[in-house]
N, C-alpha and C positions, 0 to 999 in steps of 0.2 A: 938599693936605688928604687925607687917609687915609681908612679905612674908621671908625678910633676919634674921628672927630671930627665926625659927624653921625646924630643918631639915624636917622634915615630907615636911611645906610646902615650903621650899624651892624645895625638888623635884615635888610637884605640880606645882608649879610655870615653873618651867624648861619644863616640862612635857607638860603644855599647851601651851607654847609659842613656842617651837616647830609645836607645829598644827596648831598654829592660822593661816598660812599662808593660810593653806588650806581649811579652812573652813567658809572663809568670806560668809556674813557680821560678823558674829559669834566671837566672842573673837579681835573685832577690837580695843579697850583696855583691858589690865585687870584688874581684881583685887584679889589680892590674900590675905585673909585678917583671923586674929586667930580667934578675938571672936568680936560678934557683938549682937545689937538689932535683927538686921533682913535687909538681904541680901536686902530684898525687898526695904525698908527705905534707906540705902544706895544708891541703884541704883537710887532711885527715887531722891533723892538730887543733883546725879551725873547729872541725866537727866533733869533737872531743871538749871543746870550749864552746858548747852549746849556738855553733853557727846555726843560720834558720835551713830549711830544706828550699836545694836552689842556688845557694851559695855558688857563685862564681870562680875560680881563681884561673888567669891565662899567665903567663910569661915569654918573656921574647927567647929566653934560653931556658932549655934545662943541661946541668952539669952530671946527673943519674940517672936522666928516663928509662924507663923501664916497661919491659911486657910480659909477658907469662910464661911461666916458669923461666924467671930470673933472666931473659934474653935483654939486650938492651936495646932501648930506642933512642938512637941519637937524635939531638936537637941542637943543633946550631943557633945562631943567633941569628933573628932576620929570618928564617928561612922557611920555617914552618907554623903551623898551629898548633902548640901545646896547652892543653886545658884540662882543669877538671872540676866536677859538680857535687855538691853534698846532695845526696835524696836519703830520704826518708820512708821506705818501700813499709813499714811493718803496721804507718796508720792508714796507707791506703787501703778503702775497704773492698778493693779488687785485690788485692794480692796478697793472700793468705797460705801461699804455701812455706817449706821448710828455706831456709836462708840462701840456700843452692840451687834454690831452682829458683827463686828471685833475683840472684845475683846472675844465673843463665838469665833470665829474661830482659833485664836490665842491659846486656850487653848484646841482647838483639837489637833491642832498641836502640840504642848507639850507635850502631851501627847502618842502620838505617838510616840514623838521621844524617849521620859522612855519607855516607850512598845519597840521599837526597841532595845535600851540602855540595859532593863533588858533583853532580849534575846539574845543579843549577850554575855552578865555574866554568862549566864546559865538558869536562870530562863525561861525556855521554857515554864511554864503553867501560867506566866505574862498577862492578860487584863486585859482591859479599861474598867471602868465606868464613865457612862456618870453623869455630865461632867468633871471632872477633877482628877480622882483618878485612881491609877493601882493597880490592887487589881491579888491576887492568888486564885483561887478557892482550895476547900479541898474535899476532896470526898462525905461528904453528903451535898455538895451546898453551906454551907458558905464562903463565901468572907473574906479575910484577906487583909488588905491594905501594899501595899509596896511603896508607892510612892503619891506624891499629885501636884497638880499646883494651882498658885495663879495667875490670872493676874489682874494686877491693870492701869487701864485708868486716863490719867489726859486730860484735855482738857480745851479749852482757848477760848477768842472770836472768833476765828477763826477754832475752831471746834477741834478733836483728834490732842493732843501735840505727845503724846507719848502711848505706854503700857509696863509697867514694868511684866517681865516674869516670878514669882516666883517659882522654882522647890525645891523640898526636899524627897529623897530617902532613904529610910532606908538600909544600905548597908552590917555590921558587924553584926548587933546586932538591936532588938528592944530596944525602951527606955524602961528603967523602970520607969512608971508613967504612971496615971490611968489605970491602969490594963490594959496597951495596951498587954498585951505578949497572953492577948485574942482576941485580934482586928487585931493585925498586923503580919505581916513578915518581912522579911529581907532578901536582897538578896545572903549573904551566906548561910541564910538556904535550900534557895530555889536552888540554886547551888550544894550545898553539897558538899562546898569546901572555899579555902581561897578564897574570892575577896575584892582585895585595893582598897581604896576609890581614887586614883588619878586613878589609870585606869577608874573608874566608869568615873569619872569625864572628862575623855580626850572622853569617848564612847558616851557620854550624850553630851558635846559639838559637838563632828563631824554631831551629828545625829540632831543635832538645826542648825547645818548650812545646813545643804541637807535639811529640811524641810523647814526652814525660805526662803531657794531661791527658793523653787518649789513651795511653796505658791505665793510669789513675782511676779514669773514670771507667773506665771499656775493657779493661784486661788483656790478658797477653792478643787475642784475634785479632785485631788490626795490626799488630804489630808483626807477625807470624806472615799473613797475608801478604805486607806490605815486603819482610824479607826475601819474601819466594819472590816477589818480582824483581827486586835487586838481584837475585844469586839464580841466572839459567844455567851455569854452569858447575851447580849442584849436583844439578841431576846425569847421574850416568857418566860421571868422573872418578878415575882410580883412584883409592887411598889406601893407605897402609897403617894398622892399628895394631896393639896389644890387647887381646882379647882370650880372656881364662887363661892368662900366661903366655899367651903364646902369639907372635908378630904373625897376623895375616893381612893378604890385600883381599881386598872388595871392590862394589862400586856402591857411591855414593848416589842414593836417592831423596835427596831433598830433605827437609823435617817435618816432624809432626808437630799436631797441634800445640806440644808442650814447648814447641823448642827444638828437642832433642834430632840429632842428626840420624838418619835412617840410612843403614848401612847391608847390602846384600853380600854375605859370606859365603862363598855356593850358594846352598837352597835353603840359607837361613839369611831373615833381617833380623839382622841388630839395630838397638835403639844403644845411642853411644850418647851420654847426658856431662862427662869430662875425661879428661883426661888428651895425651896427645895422637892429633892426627895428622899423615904427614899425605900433601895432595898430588898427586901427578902433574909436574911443571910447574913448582911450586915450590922456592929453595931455600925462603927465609922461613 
């Protein structure tokens, strides 16, 4: 089913193309699609069949969504913002490092731009966790997730092809499954009011194209800058890691210039650049 075959997403459709103009590289094709495996898959086929960087694809379901290391993201129908973007990080002549640390920086930036996206809906008490999730804090400290990013790297003899930019926002309503209604939010709740998933969605793209070209042109420093203001509750939060083998806790101090998450072990910091980290009040 298409974008001409459902009013809902015929007004998304209408809605975004309007913007696109403005928000290049961002929404340089679209896709406006009912239900799907996973936005992700899609984009990634598109971008394999020589889509441009910017490529658009949202859908009103996914039936696979997915976040890192293999967890799933549910997406109902109606209920959220599922999207994802084709870039092209290897001709910008800002970002020349190896595919994993573009692919980390890439997913700052995403997230940034849901942290931007959910404050402008209302969700004022919207941060970042590092590294890819937008979480609500609740009064005694725990963390509820509103939001997540996927970024997926392909690459070729010739080094980074592409990264496909998987976003998913809870926007109506949490899913019902696995007991998320204890793990997560949603950005009407957090608003305490209606908000449409095509506005999300027109807020979320404007805000991936201001970041995708400040990156582009500017390098990771605004975007770095821009994440410590999203994420106060970085700094000086317990986490728990695997480090030379072995499960220790720390406290988490914010990140450095690269990105990477700074982590105090006793009386040593670590710079922790992947892998998993599990937060204090924090249970997805």
């Amino acid at each position: 089913m298409g974008a001409a075959d459902d009013p809902c997403l015929v007004r998304l459709h209408a809605q975004l193309m309007r913007l696109a103009p403005f928000v290049s590289p961002v929404g340089a094709r679209l896709h406006v699609l009912d239900e799907v495996d996973s936005t992700n898959d899609v984009a990634q086929q598109l971008a394999l069949d020589g889509a441009p960087e910017g490529t658009f694809v949202i859908a009103r379901a996914q039936r696979r969504g997915r976040g890192r290391r293999g967890t799933t993201f549910h997406s109902p129908a109606g209920t959220g913002v599922y999207c994802s973007t084709i870039l092209r990080p290897a001709a910008w002549p800002s970002m020349r490092p190896p595919s994993q640390a573009v692919t980390g920086c890439l997913t700052l930036m995403a997230g940034v731009a849901v942290a931007q996206c959910a404050h402008e809906q209302g969700a004022a008490a919207a941060e970042l966790k590092w590294p890819n999730d937008v979480v609500v804090p609740l009064a005694g400290g725990e963390l509820r997730k509103l939001a997540g990013v996927l970024a997926e790297a392909s690459a070729g003899a010739d080094g980074l092809q592409h990264v496909v930019l998987g976003i998913g926002i809870n926007v109506t309503a949490v899913p019902e499954a696995d007991n998320l209604a204890m793990r997560a939010t949603s950005l009407q709740a957090c608003a305490r009011r209606d908000v449409a998933v095509e506005d999300v969605a027109a807020s979320l793209m404007a805000a991936l194209g201001h970041w995708t070209t400040r990156l582009r042109e500017e390098g990771p420093g605004p975007i770095v800058e821009a994440w410590r203001r999203y994420a106060p509750s970085t700094e000086g939060r317990t986490v728990s890691l695997v480090h030379e083998g072995r499960r220790m806790t720390g406290i988490a101090r914010g990140i450095d210039e690269a990105g990477a998450l700074q982590v105090d072990l006793g009386d040593t910091r670590t710079r922790v650049v992947a892998g998993a980290v599990e937060w204090e009040g924090y249970g997805a």
